[in-house]
C-alpha positions in Angstrom: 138.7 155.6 92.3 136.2 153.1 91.5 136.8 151.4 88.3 134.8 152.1 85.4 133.9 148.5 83.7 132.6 148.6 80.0 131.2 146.3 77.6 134.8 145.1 76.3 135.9 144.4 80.0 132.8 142.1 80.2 133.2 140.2 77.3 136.8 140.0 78.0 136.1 138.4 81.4 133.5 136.3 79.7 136.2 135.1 77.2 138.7 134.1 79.8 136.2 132.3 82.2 134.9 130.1 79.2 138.7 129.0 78.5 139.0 128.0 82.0 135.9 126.3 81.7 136.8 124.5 78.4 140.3 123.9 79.7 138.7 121.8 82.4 137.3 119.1 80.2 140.8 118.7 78.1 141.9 115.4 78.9 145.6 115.6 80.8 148.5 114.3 78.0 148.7 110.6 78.0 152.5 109.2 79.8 154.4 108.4 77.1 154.0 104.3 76.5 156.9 102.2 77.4 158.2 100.4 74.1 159.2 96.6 75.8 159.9 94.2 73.7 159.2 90.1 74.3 162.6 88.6 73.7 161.0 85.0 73.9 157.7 84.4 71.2 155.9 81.9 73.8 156.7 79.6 70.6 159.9 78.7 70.1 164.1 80.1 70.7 164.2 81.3 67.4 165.9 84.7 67.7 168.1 82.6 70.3 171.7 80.9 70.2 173.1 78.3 72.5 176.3 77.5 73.3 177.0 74.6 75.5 180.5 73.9 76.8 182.1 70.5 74.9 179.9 71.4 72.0 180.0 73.6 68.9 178.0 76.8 68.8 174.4 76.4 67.8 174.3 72.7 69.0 171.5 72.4 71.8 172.6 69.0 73.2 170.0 67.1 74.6 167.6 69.6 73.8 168.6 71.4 77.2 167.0 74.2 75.7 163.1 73.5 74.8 160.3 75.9 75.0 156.7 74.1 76.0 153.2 75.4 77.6 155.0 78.8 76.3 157.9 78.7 79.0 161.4 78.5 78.0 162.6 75.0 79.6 166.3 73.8 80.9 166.3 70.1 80.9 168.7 67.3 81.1 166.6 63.9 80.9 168.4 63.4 77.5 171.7 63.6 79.2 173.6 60.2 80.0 176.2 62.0 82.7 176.5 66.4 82.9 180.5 66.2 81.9 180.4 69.8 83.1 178.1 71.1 80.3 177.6 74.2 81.4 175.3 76.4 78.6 174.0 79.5 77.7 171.3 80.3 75.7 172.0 84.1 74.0 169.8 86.4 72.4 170.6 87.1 69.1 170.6 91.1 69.7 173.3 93.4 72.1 172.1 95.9 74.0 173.9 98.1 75.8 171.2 100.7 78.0 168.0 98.5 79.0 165.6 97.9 81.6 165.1 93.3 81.5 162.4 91.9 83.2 162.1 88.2 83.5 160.3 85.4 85.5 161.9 82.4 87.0 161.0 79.1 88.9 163.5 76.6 89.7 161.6 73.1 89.1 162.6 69.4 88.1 165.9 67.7 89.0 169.3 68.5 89.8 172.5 66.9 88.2 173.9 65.4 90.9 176.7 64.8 88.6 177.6 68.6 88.5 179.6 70.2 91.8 177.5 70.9 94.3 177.5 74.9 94.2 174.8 74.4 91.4 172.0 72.9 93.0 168.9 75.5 93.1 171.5 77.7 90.9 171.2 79.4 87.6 171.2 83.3 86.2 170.9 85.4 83.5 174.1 86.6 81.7 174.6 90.4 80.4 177.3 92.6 78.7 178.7 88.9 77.6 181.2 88.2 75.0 179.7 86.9 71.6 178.9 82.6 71.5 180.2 82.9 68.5 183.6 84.3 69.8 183.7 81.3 72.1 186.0 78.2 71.8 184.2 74.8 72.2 185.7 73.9 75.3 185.1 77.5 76.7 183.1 76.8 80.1 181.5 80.1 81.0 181.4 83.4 78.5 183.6 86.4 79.7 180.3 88.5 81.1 178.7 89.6 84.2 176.2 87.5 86.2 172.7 88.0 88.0 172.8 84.9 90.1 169.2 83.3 90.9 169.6 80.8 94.0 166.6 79.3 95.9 166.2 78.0 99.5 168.0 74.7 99.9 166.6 71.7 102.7 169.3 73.2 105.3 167.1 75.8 105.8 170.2 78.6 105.9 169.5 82.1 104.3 170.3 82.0 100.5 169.7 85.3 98.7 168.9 85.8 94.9 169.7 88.3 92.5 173.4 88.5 93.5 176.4 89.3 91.1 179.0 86.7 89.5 181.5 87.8 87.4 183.2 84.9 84.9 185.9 86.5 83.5 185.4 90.6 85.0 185.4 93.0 87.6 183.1 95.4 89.0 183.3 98.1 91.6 181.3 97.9 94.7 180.7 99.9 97.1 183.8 102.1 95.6 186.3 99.7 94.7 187.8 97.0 92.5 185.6 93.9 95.0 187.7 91.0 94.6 185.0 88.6 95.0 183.6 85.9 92.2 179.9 87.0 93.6 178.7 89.1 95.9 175.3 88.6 97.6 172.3 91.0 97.2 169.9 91.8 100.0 167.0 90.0 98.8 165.1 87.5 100.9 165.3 83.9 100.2 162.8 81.8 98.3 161.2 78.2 97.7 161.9 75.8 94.6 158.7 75.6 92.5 157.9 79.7 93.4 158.3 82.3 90.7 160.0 85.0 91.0 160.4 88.6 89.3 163.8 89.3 88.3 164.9 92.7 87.1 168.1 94.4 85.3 168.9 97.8 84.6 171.9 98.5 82.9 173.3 101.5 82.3 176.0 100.9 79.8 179.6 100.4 81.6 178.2 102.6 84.4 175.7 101.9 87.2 174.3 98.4 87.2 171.1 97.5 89.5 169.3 94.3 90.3 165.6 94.0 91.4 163.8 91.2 93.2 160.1 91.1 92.5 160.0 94.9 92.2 162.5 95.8 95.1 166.2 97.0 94.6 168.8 94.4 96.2 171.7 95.2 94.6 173.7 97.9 93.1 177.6 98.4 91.5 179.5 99.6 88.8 182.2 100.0 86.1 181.7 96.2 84.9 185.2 95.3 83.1 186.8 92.4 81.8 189.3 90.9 83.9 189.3 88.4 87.2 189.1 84.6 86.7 187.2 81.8 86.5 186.2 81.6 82.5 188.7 79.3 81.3 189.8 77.9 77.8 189.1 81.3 76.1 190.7 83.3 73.2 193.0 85.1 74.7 192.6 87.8 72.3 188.9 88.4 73.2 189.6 88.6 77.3 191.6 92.0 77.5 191.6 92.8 81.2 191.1 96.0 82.0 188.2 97.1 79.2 185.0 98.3 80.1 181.8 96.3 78.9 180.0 99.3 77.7 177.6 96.5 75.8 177.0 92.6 75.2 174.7 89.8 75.0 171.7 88.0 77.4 172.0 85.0 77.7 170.1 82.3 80.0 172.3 79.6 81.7 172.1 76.5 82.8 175.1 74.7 85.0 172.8 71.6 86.1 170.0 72.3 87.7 166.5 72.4 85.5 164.8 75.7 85.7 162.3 77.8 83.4 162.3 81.3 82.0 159.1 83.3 80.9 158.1 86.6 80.3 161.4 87.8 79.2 160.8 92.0 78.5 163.5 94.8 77.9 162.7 98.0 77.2 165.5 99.9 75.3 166.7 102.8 77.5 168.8 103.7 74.2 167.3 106.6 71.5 166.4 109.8 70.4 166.4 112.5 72.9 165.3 115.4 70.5 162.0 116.0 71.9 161.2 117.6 68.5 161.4 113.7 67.7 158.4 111.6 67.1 161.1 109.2 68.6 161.5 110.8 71.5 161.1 109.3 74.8 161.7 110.6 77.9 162.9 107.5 79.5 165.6 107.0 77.3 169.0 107.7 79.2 171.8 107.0 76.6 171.2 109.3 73.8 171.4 107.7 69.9 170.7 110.7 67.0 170.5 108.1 64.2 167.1 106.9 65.7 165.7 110.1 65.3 162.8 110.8 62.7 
């Protein structure tokens, strides 16, 4: 039967077709903004604690940490000999879920004074113990390592954005991997060129390293254990526990290098997407930052 259309059909149809019309022009939902954070002002390390092995905590021999042209600065030309002075510059604040991102350029001199294994060498610390839970003549914090090597004159492949582990143990590739550092898969690259480093850390599970944007490197279940860190409280390194948290800290073992650009963004919050604090990045779920 052919169907009968009336004067309410019409203006129904009407109705609908002007939604879809006015639907059109809605502009889609903005993506939710990323909240990073600038660790380092551009000014100064305020915010920032170093520890330098020999030395007390908060005591920035030689100025080895010094922030200039807005670039944080490891330097030794105030240093009469290195006497092993390995140190570590930590940000004040622990995270524990986060996405770092951070630029680095290997520049200046090299201690030749320090062993040999740190030339064109430095890294950024994570999940580390507390400086101020460190004994003076600690050398390196009980933490886990993303190692940034550049090319040296040999000429030989030398990767960055591998994994060192002072004083802990991961699991790679399935297991407990014995080794102090394992290499990523990145290319290798010049003195003098910066570089995009990237972290994501996911607590005490899966850890993954990023090399101007691409992934080189993944493992997981960082704990404390393994060797290396030496002259610790014995108390503090319980072999075994999982580093579900800890500080960042920027190193320096002898070779000048600088830092800029150092972003996380907190992959910890409220998951309540009835939340104005919601985000749907976040991974780790925290109900007390919901409002």
């Amino acid at each position: 039967m052919k169907p009968v259309i009336t004067a309410s059909r019409l203006l129904s149809c009407s109705l609908a077709l002007l939604l879809v019309g006015i639907m059109s022009f809605i502009p889609p939902k903005k993506k939710d903004k990323e909240n990073w954070i600038s660790l380092f002002n551009g000014k100064n390390i305020k915010n920032w604690t170093v520890k330098i092995h020999h030395h007390e905590v908060g005591d920035n021999y030689g100025k080895t940490f010094r922030v200039e042209d807005g670039i944080i600065k490891v330097r030794y030309d105030q240093y009469d000999k290195f006497n092993e002075r390995y140190g570590h510059l930590y940000f004040n604040t622990p995270y524990s879920y986060y996405h770092l991102k951070m630029e680095y350029r290997f520049t200046g001199i090299w201690r030749k004074d320090a062993p040999s294994y740190t030339e064109l060498n430095s890294g950024v610390m994570f999940h580390s113990q507390d400086p101020r839970t460190m004994p003076k003549e600690q050398d390196w914090p009980i933490s886990v390592e993303m190692q940034f090597l550049a090319g040296l004159a040999d000429g030989k492949p030398r990767p960055t954005g591998n994994m060192c582990s002072p004083g802990t143990d991961v699991i790679f590739e399935g297991k407990k991997d014995p080794r102090h550092c394992i290499n990523s898969t990145s290319k290798t690259y010049p003195k003098e060129e910066w570089v995009t480093a990237e972290l994501i850390v996911l607590g005490d599970s899966l850890i993954t390293h990023k090399i101007n944007g691409e992934v080189v490197l993944q493992y997981a279940k960082p704990q404390i254990g393994g060797g290396v860190a030496n002259r610790y409280d014995p108390a503090i390194k319980q072999d075994g526990k999982m580093l579900k948290e800890g500080f960042i800290a920027l190193q320096s073992e002898g070779q000048e290098i600088d830092f800029r650009n150092i972003q996380l963004l907190n992959l910890e919050g409220c998951m309540d997407p009835k939340s104005k604090s919601y985000r749907p990045y976040y991974v780790k779920d925290n109900p007390s930052k919901c409002r």
